[in-house]
C-alpha positions as CSV (number, residue, x, y, z in Angstrom):
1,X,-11.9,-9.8,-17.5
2,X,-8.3,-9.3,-18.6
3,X,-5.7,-9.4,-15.2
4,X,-4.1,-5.7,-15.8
5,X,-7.6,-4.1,-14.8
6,X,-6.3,-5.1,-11.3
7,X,-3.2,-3.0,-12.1
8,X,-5.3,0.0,-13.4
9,X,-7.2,-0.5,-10.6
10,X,-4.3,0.1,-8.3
11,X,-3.8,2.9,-9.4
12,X,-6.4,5.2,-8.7
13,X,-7.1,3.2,-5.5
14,X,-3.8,3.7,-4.2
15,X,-3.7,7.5,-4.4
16,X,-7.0,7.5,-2.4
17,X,-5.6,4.9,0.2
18,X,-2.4,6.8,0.4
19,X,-3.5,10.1,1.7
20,X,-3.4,8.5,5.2
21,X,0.5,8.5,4.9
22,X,1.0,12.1,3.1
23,X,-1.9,14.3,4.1
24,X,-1.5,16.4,7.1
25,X,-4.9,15.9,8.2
26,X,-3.8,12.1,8.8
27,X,-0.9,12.9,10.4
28,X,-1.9,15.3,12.9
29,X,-4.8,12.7,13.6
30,X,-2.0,10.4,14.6
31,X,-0.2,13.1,16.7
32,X,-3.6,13.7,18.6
33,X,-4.2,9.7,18.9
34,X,-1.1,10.0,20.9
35,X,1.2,8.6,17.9
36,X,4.7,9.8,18.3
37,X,6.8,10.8,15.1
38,X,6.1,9.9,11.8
39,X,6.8,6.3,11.7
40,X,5.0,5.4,14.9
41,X,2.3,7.1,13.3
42,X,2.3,5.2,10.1
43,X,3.4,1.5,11.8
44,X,0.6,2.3,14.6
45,X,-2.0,3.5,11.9
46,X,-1.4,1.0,9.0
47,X,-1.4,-2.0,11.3
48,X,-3.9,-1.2,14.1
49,X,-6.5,-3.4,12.1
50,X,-4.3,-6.5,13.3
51,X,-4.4,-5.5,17.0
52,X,-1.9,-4.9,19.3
53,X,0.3,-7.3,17.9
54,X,4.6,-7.9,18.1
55,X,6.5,-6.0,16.5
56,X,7.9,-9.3,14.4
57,X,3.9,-9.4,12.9
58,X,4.4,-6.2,11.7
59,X,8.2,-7.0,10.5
60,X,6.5,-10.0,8.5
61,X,3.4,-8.6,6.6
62,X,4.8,-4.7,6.2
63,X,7.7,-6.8,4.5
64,X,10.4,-4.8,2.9
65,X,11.4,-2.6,6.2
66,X,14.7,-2.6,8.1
67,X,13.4,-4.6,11.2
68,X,15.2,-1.8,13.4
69,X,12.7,0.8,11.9
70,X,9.8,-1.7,13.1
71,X,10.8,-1.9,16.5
72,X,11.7,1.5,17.1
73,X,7.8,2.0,17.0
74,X,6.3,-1.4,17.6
75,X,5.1,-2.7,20.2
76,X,5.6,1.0,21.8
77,X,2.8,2.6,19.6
78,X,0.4,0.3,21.6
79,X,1.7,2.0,24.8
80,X,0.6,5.6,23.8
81,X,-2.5,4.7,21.4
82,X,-5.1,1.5,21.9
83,X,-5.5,0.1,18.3
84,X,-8.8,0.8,18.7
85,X,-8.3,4.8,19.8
86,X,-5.9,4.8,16.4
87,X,-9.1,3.2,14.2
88,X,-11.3,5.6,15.7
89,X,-9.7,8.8,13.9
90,X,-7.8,7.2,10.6
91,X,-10.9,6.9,8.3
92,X,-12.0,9.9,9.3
93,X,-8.5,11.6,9.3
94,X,-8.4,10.3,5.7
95,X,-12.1,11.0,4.4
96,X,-11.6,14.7,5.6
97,X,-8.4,14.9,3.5
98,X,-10.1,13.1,0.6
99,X,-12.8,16.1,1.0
100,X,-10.4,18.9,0.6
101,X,-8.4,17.8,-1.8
102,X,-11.2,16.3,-4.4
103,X,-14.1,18.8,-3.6
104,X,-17.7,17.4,-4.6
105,X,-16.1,13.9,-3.9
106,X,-19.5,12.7,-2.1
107,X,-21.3,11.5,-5.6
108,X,-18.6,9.6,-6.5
109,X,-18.0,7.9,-3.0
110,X,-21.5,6.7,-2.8
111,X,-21.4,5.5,-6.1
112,X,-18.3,3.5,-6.3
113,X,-18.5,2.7,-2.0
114,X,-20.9,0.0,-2.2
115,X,-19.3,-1.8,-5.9
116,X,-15.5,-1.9,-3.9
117,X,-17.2,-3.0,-1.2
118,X,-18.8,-6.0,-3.3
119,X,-15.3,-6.6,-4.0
120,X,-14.1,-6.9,-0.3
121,X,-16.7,-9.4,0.8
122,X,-15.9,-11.6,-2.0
123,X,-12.8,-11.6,-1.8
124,X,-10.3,-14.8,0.1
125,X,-8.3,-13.7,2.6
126,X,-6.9,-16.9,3.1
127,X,-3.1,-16.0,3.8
128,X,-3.7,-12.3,3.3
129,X,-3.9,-11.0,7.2
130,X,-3.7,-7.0,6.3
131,X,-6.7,-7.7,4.4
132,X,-8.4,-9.9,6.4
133,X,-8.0,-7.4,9.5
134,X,-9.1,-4.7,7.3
135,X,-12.0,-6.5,5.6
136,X,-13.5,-7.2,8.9
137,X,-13.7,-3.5,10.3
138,X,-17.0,-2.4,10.7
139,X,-18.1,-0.3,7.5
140,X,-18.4,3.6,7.8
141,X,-21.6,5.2,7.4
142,X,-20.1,8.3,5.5
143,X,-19.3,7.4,2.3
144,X,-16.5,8.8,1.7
145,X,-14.8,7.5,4.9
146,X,-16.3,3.7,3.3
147,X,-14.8,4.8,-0.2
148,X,-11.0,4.9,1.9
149,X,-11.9,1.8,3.8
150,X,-12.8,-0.1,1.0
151,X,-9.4,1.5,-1.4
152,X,-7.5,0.0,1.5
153,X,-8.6,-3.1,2.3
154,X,-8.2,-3.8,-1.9
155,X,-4.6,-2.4,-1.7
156,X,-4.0,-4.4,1.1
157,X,-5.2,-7.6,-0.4
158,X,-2.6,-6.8,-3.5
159,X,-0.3,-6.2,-1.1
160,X,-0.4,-9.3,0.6
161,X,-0.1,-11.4,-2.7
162,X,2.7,-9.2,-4.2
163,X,4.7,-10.2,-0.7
164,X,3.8,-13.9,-1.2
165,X,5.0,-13.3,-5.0
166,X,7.9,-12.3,-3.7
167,X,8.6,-14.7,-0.9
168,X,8.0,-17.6,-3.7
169,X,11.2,-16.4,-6.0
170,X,13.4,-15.8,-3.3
171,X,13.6,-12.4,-2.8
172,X,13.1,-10.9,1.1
173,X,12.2,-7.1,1.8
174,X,15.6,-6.0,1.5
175,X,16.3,-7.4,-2.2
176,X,12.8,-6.7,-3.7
177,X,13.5,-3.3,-3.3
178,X,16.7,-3.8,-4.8
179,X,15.3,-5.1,-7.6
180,X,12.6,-2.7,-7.9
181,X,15.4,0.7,-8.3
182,X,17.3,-1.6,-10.3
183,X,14.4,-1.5,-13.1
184,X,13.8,2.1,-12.4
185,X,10.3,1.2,-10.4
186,X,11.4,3.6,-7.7
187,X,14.4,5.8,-6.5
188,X,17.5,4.2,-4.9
189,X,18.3,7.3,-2.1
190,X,14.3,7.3,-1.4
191,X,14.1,3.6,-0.7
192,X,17.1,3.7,1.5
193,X,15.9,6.7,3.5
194,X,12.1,5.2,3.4
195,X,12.9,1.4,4.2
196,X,15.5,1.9,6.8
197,X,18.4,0.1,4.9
198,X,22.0,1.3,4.9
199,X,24.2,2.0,1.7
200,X,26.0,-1.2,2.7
201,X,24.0,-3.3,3.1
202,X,22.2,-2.6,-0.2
203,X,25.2,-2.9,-1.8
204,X,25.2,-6.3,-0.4
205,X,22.0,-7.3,-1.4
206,X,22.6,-5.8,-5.0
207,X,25.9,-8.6,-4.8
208,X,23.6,-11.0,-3.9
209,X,21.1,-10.6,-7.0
210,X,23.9,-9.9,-8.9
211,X,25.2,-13.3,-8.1
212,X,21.6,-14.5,-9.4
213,X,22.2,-12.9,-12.7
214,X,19.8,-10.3,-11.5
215,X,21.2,-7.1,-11.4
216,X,24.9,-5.7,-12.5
217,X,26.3,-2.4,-11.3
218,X,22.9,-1.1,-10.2
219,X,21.2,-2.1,-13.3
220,X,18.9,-4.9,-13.8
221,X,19.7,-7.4,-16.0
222,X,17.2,-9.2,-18.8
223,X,16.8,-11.9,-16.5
224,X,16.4,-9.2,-13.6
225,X,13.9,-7.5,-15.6
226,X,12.3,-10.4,-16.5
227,X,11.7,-11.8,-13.5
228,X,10.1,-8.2,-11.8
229,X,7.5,-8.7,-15.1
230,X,6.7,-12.4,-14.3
231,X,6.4,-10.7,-10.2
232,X,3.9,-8.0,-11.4
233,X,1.7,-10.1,-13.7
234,X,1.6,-12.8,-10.8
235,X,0.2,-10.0,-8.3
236,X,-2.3,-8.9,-11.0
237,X,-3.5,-12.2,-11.0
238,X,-3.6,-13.2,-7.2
239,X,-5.3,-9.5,-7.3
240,X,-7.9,-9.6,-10.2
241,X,-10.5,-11.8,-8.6
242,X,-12.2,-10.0,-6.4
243,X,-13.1,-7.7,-9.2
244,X,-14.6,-10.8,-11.2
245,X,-18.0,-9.8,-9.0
246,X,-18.1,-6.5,-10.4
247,X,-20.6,-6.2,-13.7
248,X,-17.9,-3.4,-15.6
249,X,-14.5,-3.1,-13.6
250,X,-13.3,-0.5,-16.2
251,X,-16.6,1.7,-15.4
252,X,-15.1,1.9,-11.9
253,X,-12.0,2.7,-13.2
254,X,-13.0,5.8,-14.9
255,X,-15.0,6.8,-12.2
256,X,-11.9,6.8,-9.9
257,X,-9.5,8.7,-12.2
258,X,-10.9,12.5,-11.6
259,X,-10.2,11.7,-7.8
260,X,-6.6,9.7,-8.0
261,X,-5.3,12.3,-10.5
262,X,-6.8,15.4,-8.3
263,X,-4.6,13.8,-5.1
264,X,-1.4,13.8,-7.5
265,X,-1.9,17.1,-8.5
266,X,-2.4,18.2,-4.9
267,X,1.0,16.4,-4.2
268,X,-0.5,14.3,-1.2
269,X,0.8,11.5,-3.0
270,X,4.7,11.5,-4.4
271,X,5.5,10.7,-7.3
272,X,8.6,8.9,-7.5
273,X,7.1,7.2,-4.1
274,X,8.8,4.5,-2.0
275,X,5.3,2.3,-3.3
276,X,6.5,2.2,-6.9
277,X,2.9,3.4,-8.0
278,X,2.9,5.2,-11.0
279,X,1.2,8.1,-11.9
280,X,-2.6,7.2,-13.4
281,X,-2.8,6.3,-16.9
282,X,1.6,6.1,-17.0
283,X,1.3,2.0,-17.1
């Protein structure tokens, strides 16, 4: 099994995962939870599989936030909503989103449920804690609630090795996403009103890489581009593995493409997007 199926992977998984950010099913389930404002809602949400944890935990394997965004929600979202009240609505939030937006969605789910599945239980999570938290949630019953559990729990486990990629050539949160709009991955304006960042200090992170060679005037340089190759073929490897258990990966690709594409067309998941996922099938 080639690497890139990991990547291909990605991105029909991520769509699915995603709808708990975008969809307004998922976000109202937040504001019921007791969740306030968006980013509570997605800080609270995303990391409620690690427990009620400090905000600096969330600072550390979110990565790439200002740490003021962080901990204008964290550790407050635990005062208004138990992590356990916020896990009791988010797959469900998400598989009722998933319903609407890819009708007849059930065949597939309990297809494809039990093979990602597969994937999760074999999967390390040594020095991967959003995917060990998620990996160890108890498994839904409805499928297509166990279809988002499962998407999430594999995006998180990229996740975590893309930020230990990242941490390993010297880039923090801040300067990977510098990098990232410098090769076009995503959208400068988006990133800074998504991350939290201001324009200055950006700009100084942009110096900073450009002092590396990295980037110049905005733009990333060969060795810039380079190196956000040798970072994406290092997460499709750390990412590939847990597939290996699986008897035709690329089956399960093509399975997943009717649904990933249907929640692009729906617009529940952005495209530019602060997650620098392209659109199915666009490499």
């Amino acid at each position: 099994m080639d690497d890139s199926i990991a990547r291909d992977l990605w991105t029909v998984l991520e769509p699915l995962h995603a709808v708990t950010y975008f969809s307004p099913e998922c976000l109202e389930a937040n504001k019921d939870v007791g969740l306030k404002g968006f980013w509570m809602g997605y800080f609270g949400s995303r990391g409620a599989p690690l427990g009620a944890v400090p905000a600096g935990v969330v600072e550390a394997t979110f990565f790439g936030f200002h740490p003021s965004r962080v901990r204008r929600a964290v550790p407050d979202a635990w005062r208004f909503a138990s992590p356990e009240s916020i896990l009791a609505v988010r797959g469900v939030a998400a598989a009722r989103a998933l319903r609407r937006i890819v009708p007849g969605i059930e065949p597939a789910a309990a297809e494809v449920a039990p093979l990602l599945r597969r994937a999760v239980e074999e999967a390390d999570a040594a020095g991967r804690p959003l995917f060990g938290a998620n990996r160890d949630l108890d498994v839904p019953d409805d499928p297509v609630e166990a279809l988002w559990q499962a998407a999430t729990a594999l995006r998180e486990h990229r996740g975590d090795g893309h930020v230990a990629v990242l941490a390993s050539e010297g880039l923090d949160g801040l300067t990977s996403n510098v990098l990232a709009a410098a090769v076009g991955a995503v959208v400068l304006d988006q990133m800074l009103a998504a991350r939290g960042w201001t324009r200055e200090q950006w700009d100084e992170a942009a110096d900073a890489l450009a002092a590396r060679g990295l980037v110049d005037g905005g733009t990333a340089t060969g060795a810039g581009r380079a190196l956000k190759a040798r970072i994406e073929e290092r997460t499709d490897a750390l990412a590939a593995p847990p597939y290996r258990v699986l008897d035709d990966p690329k089956a399960l690709y093509d399975r997943l493409v009717p649904a990933a594409r249907a929640v692009a067309d729906a617009g529940e998941m952005p495209f530019p997007n602060p997650i620098g996922l392209p659109r199915v099938g666009a490499g």
